[in-house]
N, C-alpha and C positions, 0 to 999 in steps of 0.2 A: 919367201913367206914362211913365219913359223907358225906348224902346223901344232905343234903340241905348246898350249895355254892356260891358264886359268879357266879358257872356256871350253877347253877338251877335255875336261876329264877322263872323259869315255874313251879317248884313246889311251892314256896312260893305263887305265883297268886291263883295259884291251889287249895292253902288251904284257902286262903281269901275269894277265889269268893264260893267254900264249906261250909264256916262260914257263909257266904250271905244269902247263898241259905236254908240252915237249921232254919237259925235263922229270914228267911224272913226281915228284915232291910228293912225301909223305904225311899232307896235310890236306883242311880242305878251305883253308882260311884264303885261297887267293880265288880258290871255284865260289863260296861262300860273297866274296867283294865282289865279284862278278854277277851275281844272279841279284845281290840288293840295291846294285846301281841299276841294274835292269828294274828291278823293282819300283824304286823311286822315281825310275825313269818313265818308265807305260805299263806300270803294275804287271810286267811278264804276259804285255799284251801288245801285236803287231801280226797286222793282215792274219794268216790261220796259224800262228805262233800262239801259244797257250801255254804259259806255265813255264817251272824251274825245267822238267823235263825236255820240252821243247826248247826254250832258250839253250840250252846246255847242247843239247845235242846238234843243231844248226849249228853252235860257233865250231864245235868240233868238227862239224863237217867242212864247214870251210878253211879252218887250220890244217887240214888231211889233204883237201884239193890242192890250196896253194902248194904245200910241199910234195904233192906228185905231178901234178900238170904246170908251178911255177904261176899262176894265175888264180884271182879270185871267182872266178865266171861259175859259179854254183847258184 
């Protein structure tokens, strides 16, 4: 099964704004694709998620999890 497709986009953002955030990049153009795909997506709106703050901070938390406990379970 391939997971990444025309109909994924959201993972390909996914691994970009990942790449970003690891490799800290001196820019904000891949935090920036992240937050307007969100945007387009559910206007930066999901259960008590609000906003570029919230969205932002949730994926970092989950990016931190994975790479200390190996698992997404946040």
């Amino acid at each position: 099964m391939n997971l990444v497709n025309e109909t994924r986009i959201d993972i390909v953002i996914g691994i970009i704004y990942v790449n970003y955030h690891i490799n800290k990049y001196n820019t904000n153009f891949h935090k920036d694709l992240y937050i307007e795909h969100k945007r387009v997506w559910n206007n930066l709106k999901e259960k008590h998620y609000n906003g570029e703050k919230d969205f932002i901070n949730r994926f970092n938390t989950i990016i931190e999890s994975i790479k200390k406990e190996k698992t997404n379970l946040v």
